[in-house]
N, C-alpha and C positions, 0 to 999 in steps of 0.2 A: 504493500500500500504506500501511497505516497504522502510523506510527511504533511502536507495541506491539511487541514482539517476545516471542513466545513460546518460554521454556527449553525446548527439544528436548531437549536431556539429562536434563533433568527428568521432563518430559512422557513421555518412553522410560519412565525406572524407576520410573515409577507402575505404568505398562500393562503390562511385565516383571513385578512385582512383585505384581499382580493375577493374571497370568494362572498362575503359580506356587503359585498356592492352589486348591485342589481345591473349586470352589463346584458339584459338581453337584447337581441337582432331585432330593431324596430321593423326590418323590412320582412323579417319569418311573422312577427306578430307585433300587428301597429298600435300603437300607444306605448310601446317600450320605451326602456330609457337610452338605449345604445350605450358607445365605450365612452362617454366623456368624462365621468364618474373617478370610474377604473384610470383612467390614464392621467386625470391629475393626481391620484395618489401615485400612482406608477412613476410624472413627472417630478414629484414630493424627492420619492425614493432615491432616482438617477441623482437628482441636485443634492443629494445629503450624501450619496457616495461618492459625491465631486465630476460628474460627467458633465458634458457640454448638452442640452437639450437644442431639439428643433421641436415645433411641435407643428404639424403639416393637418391642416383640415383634408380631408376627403368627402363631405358632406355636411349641411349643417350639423351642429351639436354630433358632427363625430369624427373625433381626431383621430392620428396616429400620433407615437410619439417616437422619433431617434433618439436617442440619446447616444454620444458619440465618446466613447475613450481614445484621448489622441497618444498616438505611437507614436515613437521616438524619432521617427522618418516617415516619409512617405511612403509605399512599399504596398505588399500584398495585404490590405485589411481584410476582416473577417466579421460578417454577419451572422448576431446570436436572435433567432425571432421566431414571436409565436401570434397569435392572434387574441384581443382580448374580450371579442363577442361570444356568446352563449345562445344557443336554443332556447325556447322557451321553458317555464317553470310549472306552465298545467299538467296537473294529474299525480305532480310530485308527493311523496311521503314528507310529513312532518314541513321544517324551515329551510325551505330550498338554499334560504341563504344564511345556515347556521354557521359552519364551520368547524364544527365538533370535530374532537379526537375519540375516537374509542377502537380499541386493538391496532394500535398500527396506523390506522387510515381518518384518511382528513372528508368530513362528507359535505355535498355542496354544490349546487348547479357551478360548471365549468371546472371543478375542482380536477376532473381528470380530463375533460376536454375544455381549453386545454392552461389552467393557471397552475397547474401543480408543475408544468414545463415552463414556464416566463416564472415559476418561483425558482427554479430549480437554475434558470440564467443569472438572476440576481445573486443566489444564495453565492454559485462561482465566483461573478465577479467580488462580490464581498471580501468573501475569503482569501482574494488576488490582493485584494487592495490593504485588505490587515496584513498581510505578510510581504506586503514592500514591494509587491511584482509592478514591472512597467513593463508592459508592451512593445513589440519593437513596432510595430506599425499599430496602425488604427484598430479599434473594433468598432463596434455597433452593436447597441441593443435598438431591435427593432419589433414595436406592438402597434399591431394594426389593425384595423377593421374589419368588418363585414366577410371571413372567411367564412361564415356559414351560410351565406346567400353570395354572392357574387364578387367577391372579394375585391372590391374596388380599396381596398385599404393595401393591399398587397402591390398592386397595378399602382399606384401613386407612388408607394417608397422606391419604386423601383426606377420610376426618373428620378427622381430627388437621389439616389446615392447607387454607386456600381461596386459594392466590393467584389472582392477576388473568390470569394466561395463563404459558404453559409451552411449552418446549422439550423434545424427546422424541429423544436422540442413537443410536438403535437407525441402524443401518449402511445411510445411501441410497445409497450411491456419492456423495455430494455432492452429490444432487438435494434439492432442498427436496419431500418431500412431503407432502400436502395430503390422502390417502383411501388407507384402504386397508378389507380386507375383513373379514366378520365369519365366525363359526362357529357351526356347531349339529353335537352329538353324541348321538343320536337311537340306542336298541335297538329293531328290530322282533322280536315273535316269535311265530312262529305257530304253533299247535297243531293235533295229531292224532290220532290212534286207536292204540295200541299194540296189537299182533296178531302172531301167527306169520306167518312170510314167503307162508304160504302160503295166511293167509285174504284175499284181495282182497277178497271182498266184506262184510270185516269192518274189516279196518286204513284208515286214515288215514296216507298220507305228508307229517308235516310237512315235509319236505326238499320235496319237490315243489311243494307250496304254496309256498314258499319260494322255488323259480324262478320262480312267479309274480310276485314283488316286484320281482325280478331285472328280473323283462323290463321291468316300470315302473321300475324306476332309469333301465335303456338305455332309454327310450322320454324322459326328462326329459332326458340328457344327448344325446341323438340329433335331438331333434324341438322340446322343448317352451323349455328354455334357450338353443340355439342361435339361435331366433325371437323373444324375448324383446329388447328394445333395450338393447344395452351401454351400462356406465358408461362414460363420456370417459376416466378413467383406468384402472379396474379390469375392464374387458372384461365377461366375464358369469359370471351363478351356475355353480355344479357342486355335482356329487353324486359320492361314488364309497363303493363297498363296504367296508370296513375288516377285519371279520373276520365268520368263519363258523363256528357250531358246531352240531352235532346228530346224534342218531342214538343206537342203543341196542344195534346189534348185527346180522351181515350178515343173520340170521334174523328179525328183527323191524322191524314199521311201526314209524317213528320216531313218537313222543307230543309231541317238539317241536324248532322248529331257531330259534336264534336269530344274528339280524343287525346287527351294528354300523355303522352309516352315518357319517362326515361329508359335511356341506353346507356349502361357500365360501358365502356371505351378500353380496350388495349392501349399501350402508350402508343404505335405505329399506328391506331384510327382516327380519322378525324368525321367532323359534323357534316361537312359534305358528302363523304362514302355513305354515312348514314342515310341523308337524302337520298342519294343516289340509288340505295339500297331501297328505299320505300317507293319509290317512281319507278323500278322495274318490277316491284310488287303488282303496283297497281295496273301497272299493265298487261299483268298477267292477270289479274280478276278481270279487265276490260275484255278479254278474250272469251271470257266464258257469261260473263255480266255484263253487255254492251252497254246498260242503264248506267253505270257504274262513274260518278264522276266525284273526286277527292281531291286535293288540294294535301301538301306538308308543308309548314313554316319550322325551320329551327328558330327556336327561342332563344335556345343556349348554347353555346360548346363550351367547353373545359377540356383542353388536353391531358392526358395520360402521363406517364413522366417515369424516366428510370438513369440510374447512372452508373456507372465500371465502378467495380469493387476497386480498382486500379486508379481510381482517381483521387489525385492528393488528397482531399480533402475526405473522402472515404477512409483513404489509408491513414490520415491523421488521426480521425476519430478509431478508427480501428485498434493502433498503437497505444491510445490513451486508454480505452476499456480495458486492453491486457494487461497493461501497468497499472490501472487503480484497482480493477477487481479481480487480477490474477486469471483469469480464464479466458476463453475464445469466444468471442459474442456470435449469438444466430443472427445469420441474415433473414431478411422476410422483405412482403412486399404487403402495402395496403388497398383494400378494395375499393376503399373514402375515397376521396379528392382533395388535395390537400394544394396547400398554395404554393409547392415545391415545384408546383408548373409554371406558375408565372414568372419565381424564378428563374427555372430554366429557360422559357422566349425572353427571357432580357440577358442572357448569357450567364448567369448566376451559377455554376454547380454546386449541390444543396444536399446534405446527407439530413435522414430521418431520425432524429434518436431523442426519446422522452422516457418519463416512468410509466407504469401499467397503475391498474386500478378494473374498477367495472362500473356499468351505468352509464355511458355515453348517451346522451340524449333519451336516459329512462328514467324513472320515479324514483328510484334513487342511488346516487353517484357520489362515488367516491375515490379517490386515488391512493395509492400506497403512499407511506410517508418515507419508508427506507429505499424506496427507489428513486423519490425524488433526489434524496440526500447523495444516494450513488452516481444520478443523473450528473450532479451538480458538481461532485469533485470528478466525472470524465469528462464533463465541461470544460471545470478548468483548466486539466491536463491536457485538452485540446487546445486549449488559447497557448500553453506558455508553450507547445510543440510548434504549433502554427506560425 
């Protein structure tokens, strides 16, 4: 182990202290408070540890915050970041935003997605800065926005500053991961004849047509992805139905039903093949359904994201795990979407490594409290390697 020792008591009433502010995603569920909360105690914390703050709006009432440790030169900096929004708090057990201890684990909306990892960055740098460390170049603590709807907090830091590679503390269980997957949010809708129930040979059932898509979804998820060659980490694409509306009345052909998809992405797919993929769907139900007439809009894409066990900043983080905790860390890959993509289209390489916990966006969440602490001293050992 390496001589560092990470303030546990510290490091606790950060992550306490965090999860006790109500940072949920005004855009998952409106009337929330979003990160402004969070991120002036967060700006509190950087200026008491002596960092340089920026603090960057990405939206009314919701900032990001830099806070910058200046290195000794100019040179390769390093990006430490995590995100400081949450899901929603409906349905939760008990005080979503208690922050109780019991056996081990800190409980608390975002406590393990994801402030037990931005506690687990500060706790590091903490522990750098008691024991006299300086940097030879720059770092960066970076907390941002809106990653659980669209991550425009992520997409801002990343003009505003370019480091040289990045640490992304979102909750592995203490697996270093290296890929995880992408997203696409896709409306199909298909149109039809509105008529009295009782002209058939008048009306158009959009709903019907609409089971037609149906059966191409199950025909992608049944047949055509299954046979498809999985990723090493991330197994294979999927599709599933999201919601359903239509219809005008139980006396009338519906005029149109619309269909909201997501699609899990491979890192090599993008939102177009996706298209692409639904437009020779539909042309193939035209073939057999000449009625048949649909429309796809992507809503969304997200790219997918993976990087070489082989790249420095992998093998940095690699070296530090076996030097603080003595053993060979598991690779993995995640099925989420994580902002490790927007990194990577702004040229960032980004390795994955957080604490584990359970509850991620369930009734009730919590994170380990010895993994953060372990997070936080192979943290460190990455800055002073890096």
């Amino acid at each position: 182990m390496n001589s560092l020792q990470i303030n546990q008591e510290k490091t606790t009433r950060y992550l306490q202290e965090m999860v006790k502010i109500n940072s949920v995603n005004p855009d998952l569920y409106p009337g929330a408070p979003g990160e402004a909360e969070v991120v002036a105690w967060l700006a509190d914390t950087c200026d008491a540890l002596g960092l340089e703050l920026d603090i960057q709006d990405t939206a009314p009432g919701r900032p990001n915050l830099i806070a910058k440790w200046r290195g000794l030169r100019p040179g390769k900096s390093l990006l430490l970041t995590g995100h400081t929004d949450t899901v929603s708090v409906e349905n939760m057990h008990g005080n979503p935003f208690s922050g109780n201890v019991m056996g081990g684990r800190l409980y608390g909306r975002g406590s393990m997605d994801m402030k037990g990892g931005i506690a687990a960055i500060l706790g590091a740098v903490d522990a750098l800065i008691e024991d006299g460390f300086q940097p030879l170049n720059d770092v960066y603590l970076g907390f941002v926005t809106d990653e659980e709807y669209a991550s425009i907090g992520m997409e801002a830091l990343v003009k505003r500053i370019q480091p040289a590679a990045a640490i992304l503390t979102e909750p592995t269980g203490m697996d270093i991961c290296i890929a995880h997957k992408g997203f696409a949010w896709l409306t199909v809708t298909t149109s039809g004849e509105a008529a009295h129930g009782s002209l058939y040979d008048t009306g158009i059932d959009a709903i019907r047509m609409m089971g037609l898509v149906l059966g191409e979804l199950q025909r992608l998820e049944r047949e055509v992805y299954p046979a498809d060659p999985p990723h090493e980490l991330l197994g294979r694409s999927s599709v599933h139905a999201s919601t359903i509306t239509g219809g005008l009345g139980l006396s009338t052909y519906p005029d149109h039903c619309i269909l909201r998809l997501e699609h899990r992405l491979l890192p090599h797919e993008t939102g177009r093949m996706i298209v692409a993929e639904w437009e020779q769907a539909f042309d193939r139900i035209r073939k057999e359904e000449p009625a048949f007439d649909a429309i796809v809009d992507l809503d969304l894409w997200r790219p997918g994201y993976d990087i070489s066990r082989q790249a420095p900043i992998v093998r940095t983080l690699h070296e530090a795990y076996v030097k603080i905790l003595e053993a060979e860390p598991n690779y993995s890959g995640m099925r989420a979407w994580l902002d490790s993509a927007v990194l990577d289209v702004a040229g960032i390489p980004t390795v994955i490594f957080g604490p584990g916990g359970k509850g991620m966006h369930a009734a009730e969440e919590y994170v380990e409290l010895a993994d953060v602490f372990k997070c936080a001293a192979v943290i460190a050992e990455a800055i002073q390697q890096w």
